[in-house]
N, C-alpha and C positions, 0 to 999 in steps of 0.2 A: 318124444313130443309131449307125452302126458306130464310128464315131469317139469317140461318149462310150463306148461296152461298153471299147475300148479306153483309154482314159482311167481310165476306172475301175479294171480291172484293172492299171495301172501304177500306179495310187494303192496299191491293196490290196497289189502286190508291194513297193513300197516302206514301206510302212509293217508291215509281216509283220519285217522283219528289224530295224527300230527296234524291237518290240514284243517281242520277243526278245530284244533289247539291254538293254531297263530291266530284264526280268524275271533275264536276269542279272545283270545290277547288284545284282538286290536279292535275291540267294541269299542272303548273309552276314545280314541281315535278318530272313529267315524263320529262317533257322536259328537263331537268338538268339530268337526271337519262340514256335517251337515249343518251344525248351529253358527258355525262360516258363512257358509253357503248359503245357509236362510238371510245372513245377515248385508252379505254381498248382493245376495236378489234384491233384498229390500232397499236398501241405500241406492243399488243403480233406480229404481224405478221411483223411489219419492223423492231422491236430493236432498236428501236428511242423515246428517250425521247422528250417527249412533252411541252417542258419547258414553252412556249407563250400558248399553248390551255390552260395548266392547269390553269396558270393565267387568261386569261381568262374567263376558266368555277368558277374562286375563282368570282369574278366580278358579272359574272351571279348568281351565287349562292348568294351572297349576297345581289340582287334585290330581287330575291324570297324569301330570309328570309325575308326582310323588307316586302312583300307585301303578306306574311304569317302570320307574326306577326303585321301588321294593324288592325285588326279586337278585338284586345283585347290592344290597343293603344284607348280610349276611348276618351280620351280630347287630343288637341294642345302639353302640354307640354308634356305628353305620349308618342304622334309620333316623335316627334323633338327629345325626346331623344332614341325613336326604331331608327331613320335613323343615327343619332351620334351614339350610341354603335355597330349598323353595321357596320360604317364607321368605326370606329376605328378598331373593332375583325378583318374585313377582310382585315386590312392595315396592322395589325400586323401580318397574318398567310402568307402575301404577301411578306410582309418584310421575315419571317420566310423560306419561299419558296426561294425567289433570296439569303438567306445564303449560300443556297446548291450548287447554283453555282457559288460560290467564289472559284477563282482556285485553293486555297488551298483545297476547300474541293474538288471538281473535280478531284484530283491527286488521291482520296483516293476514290472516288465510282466510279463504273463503270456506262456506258447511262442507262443499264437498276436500278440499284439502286437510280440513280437520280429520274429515273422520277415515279419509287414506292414511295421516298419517301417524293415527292412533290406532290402521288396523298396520300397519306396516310394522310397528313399536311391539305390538301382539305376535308377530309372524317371525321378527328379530327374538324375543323372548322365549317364545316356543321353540325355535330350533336351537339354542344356546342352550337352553332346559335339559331338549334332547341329546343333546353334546356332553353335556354333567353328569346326566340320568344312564348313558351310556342306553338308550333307547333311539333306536335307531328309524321306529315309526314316529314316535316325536320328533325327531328330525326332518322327517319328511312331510309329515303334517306343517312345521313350520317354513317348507320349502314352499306348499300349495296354498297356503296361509298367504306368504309374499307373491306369490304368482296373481296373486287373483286380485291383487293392487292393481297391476297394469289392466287387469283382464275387467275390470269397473270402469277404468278410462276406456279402453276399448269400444266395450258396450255401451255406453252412453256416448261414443263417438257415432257406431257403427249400427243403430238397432234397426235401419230399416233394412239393412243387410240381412241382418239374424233373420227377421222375420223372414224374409224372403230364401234363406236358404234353410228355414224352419219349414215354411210350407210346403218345398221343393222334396227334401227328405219324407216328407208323408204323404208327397204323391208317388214317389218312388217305392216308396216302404208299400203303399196300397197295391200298386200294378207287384211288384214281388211275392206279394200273401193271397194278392186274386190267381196269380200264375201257379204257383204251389198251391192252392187248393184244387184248380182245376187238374192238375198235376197226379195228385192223389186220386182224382176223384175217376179220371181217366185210369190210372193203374187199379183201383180198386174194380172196378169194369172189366178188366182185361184178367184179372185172378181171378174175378166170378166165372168165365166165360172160359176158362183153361179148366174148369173143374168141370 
């Protein structure tokens, strides 16, 4: 029996610092994925395309592919041409983005189709990126990247919903955290009172 407690904890210690190792991997990631998400908050609530961030966040995003797809870039001429096929994918989905805002096409989309479809062009690039980069978190970044197109119509379909099943969840969440505390506070009573 002492043998497996010990086993086990050699498991747990080795795998502690693996688990730590992907979560840093995948800093560059989140941080692309929150600068999303900031830019998805924003856009639902002001009705403003974001034409300069998304370019932007194309830019950032194609650091993080190149410094995703480093790691299996083995030799010189490997990486020289990971930073050339980046350079080029994300000049050409950049180029594809300022298409949309040729006044011709501007006549024909409205701000918010613009800037859906300049984050959608960013969500297609990202996981193409990840498909080359053989980075499998940039792939999935570029899945939640396109998911969260629908999920902007949604919300600005649906917000007096959210709210309403916002405020519900922290009235739930309250009676849950007042019941566990009273919870404790009752067993801590009942340890005193056994000693």
């Amino acid at each position: 029996m002492a043998e497996s407690d010990v086993e086990t904890r050699a498991h747990a210690e080795a795998a502690e610092p693996r688990s730590t190792h992907v979560l840093y991997k995948a800093i560059p990631q989140v941080v692309v994925l929150v600068l999303t998400l900031i830019g998805v908050a924003y856009t639902s609530m002001t009705r403003q395309a974001l034409i300069g961030y998304w370019e932007f966040l194309a830019l950032i995003t194609g650091l993080v592919c190149i410094i995703s797809g480093w790691p299996h870039a083995r030799t010189r001429p490997e990486r020289v041409r990971l930073v050339w096929t980046q350079a080029l994918h994300w000049t050409a989905f950049l180029v594809a983005m300022n298409l949309l805002l040729i006044s011709d096409v501007q006549r024909m989309l409205s701000t918010d189709a613009t800037g859906l479809a300049i984050l959608l062009l960013l969500a297609l690039g990202t996981f193409v990126a990840g498909v080359h980069t053989l980075s499998w978190q940039t792939c999935v970044l570029g899945l939640v990247m396109a998911l969260s197109v629908p999920a902007i119509a949604w919300i600005e379909e649906s917000a007096l919903v959210l709210v309403f099943v916002l405020l519900m969840l922290l009235v739930v969440g309250g009676v849950i955290l007042t019941t566990a505390r009273r919870g404790r506070g009752r067993d801590d009573r009942l340890g005193e009172e056994a000693l």
